[in-house]
N, C-alpha and C positions, 0 to 999 in steps of 0.2 A: 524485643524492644530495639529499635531502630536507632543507630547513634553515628551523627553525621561525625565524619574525623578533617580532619585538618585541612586534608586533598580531597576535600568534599565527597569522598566514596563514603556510602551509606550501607554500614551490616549491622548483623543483629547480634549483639553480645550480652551475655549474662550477666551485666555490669554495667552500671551509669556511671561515665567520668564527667567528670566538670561540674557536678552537683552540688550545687551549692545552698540549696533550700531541698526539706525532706522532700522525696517520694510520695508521701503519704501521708494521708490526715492526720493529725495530733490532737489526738483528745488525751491531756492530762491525768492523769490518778490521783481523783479528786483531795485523797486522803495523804496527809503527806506520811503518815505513821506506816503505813503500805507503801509509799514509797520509798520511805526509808528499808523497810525490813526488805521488800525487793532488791532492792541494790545492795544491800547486805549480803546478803544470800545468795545472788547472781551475776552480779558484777565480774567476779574473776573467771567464772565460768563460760561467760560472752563474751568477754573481750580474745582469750581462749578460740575460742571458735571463731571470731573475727580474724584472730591473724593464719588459724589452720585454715579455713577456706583461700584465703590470700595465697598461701603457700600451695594448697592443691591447686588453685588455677595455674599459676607460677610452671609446676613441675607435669600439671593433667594427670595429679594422683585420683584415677576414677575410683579406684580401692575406699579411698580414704573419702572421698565427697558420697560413695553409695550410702556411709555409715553413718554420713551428719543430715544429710538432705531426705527430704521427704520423696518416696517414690516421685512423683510428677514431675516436682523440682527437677529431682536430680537429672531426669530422663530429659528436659528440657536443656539442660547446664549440660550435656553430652551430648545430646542433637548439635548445642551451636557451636562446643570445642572442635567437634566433626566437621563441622561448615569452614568455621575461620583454617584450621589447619588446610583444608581441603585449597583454601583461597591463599595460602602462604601466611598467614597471620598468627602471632602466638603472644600470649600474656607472659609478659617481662614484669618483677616486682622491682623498686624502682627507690622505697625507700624501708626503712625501719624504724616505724611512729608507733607510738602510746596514742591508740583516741580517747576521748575524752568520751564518756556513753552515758547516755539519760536513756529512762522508761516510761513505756507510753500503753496506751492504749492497751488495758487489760479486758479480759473477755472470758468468759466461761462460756461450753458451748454444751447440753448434753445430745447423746444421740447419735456421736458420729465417730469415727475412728481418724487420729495424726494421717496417716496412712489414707489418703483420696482413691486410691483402688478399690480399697474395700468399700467404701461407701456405696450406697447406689444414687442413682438418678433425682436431681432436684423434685421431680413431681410425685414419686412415690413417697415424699412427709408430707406432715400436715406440720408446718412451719411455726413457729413464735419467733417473732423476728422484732417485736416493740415490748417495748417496759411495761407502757396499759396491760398487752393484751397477757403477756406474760403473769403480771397481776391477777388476772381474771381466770387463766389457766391456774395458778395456786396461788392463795393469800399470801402475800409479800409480808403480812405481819404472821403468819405460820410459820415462813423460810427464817425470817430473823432470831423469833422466841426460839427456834430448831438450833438455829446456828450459834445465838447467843448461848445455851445450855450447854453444847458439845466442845465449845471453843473456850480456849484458855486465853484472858486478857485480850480479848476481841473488843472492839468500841464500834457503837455505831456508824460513825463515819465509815469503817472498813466496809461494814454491812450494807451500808447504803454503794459504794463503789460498789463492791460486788455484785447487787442485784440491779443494780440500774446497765449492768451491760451484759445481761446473761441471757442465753439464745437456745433455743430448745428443737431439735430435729424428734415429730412423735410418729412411731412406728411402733408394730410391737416386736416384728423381727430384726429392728434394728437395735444396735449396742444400748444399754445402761451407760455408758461412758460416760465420766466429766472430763472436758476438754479444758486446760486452760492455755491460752494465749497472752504471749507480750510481744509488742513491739520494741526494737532495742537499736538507739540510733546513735551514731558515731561520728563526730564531727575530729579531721582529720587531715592530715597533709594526705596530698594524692599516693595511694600506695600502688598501684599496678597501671601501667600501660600497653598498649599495643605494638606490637614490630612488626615489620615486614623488608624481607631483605635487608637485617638489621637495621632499620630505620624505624623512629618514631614516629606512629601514625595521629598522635593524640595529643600529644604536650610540642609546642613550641617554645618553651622556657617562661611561660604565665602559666605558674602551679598553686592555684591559690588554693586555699582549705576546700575540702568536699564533704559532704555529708551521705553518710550511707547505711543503708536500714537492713536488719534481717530480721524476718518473724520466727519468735522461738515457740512452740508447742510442746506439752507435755500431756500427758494421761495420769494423774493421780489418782484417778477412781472408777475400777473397772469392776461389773457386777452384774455382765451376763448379758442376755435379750432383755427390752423392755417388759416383754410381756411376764417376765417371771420376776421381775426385780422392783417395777411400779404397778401399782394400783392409784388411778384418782384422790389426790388429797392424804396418799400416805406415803410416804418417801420415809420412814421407819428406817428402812434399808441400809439407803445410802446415807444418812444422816450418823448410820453407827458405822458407817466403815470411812466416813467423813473423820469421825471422831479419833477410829482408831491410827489414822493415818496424819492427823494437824499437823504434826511435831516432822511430817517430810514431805507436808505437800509442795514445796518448794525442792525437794531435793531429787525427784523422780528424773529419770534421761530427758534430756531435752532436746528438739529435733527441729532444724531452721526446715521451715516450712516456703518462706519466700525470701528475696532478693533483691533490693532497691524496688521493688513491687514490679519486678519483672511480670509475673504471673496476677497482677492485679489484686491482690492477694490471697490467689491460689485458694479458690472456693472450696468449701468440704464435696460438694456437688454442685453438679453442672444438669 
């Protein structure tokens, strides 16, 4: 992502400064009880990782960004620490702020692994990619009564968020996985800048608030190849290992997957 600086030279950094409206679309979490128990649950852990990435760009701890970033990601966020060093340029951190973080756009995906290497090729799934069709692929009042039965103090409203933005990659040698996604945005005093020849390439002394996003991923339900874990209209399966797993589907490793939507948000396949 290209980002013009002060002295109008144009490079490409793993960082949007001066952002002051998201990166990325906002679609809400329809249910505010999901929202709540989200930021319960996650909150200290993404803010967390918001100031570690901060501090790895800061220091070019590759060590420590191989361990939060998603292979692609991170392989990208090293391609351009490569670039700007190469160009005399290095990220200076600048201040030491609390952002403020809301959650957005939740997403289940099945079929595909955090991890973009492993995946294969867009054209080798047969894709679900709308609510309709997704529907039609399995009764959306089967996935509810399932979910309702396995789930402790679940409400509709959660049921309906959840199914209304859930994505299906179908293969049979590809993963059982459920994928979930959040988006986690941070409105903020500006924390890092550019130098060169100790000099500010990015702030002229108008530092107003910026806004900046990382996609977190996690894998809470892993159960092998398709072809041995689904049959049509019976997810039996994954519904029991849904169940025995509620009480930490929130707590599984979570892994930033993208970066001010550097990577547009960093597709499972291309």
């Amino acid at each position: 992502m290209f980002l013009a600086l002060k002295r109008t030279l144009a490079i490409n950094a793993p960082w949007l400064f001066k952002q002051t409206t998201p990166s990325i679309s906002i679609r809400n979490i329809s249910s505010e009880s999901m929202q709540n128990e989200l930021k319960n649950r996650l909150s200290e852990g993404f803010l967390y990782a918001f100031n570690s990435i901060v501090d790895s760009y800061q220091s070019q701890d590759i060590d420590l960004l191989s361990q939060c970033l998603e292979p692609r990601l991170f392989k990208h966020v090293s391609n351009s620490f490569t670039s700007l060093s190469s160009q005399g340029y290095k990220f200076i951190k600048i201040s030491e702020t609390s952002p403020s973080l809301s959650l957005a756009n939740m997403q289940l995906t099945l079929g595909v692994y955090v991890d973009r290497t492993q995946n294969l090729n867009k054209n080798d799934y047969y894709m679900i990619k709308s609510v309709e069709e997704f529907k039609k692929f399995i009764p959306l009042d089967f996935l509810k009564k399932q979910l309702k039965k396995d789930t402790v103090n679940i409400d509709e409203n959660i049921l309906n968020s959840c199914m209304d933005y859930a994505y299906m990659y179908i293969l049979p040698r590809a993963p059982a996985n459920l994928v979930l996604a959040v988006d986690a945005i941070y409105n903020t005093e500006p924390v890092l800048t550019l130098e060169k020849d100790g000099k500010d390439q990015v702030y002229d002394g108008n530092m107003n608030k910026e806004i900046h996003t990382l996609r977190f991923e996690s894998e809470p339900v892993k159960l092998g190849m398709q072809k041995d874990a689904i049959g049509i209209g019976n997810f039996d399966k994954i519904f029991e290992e849904l169940k025995k797993q509620k009480n930490q589907f929130y707590d599984n490793p979570w892994i930033v997957t993208d970066i001010d939507n550097i990577l547009k948000g960093n597709p499972y396949a291309l």
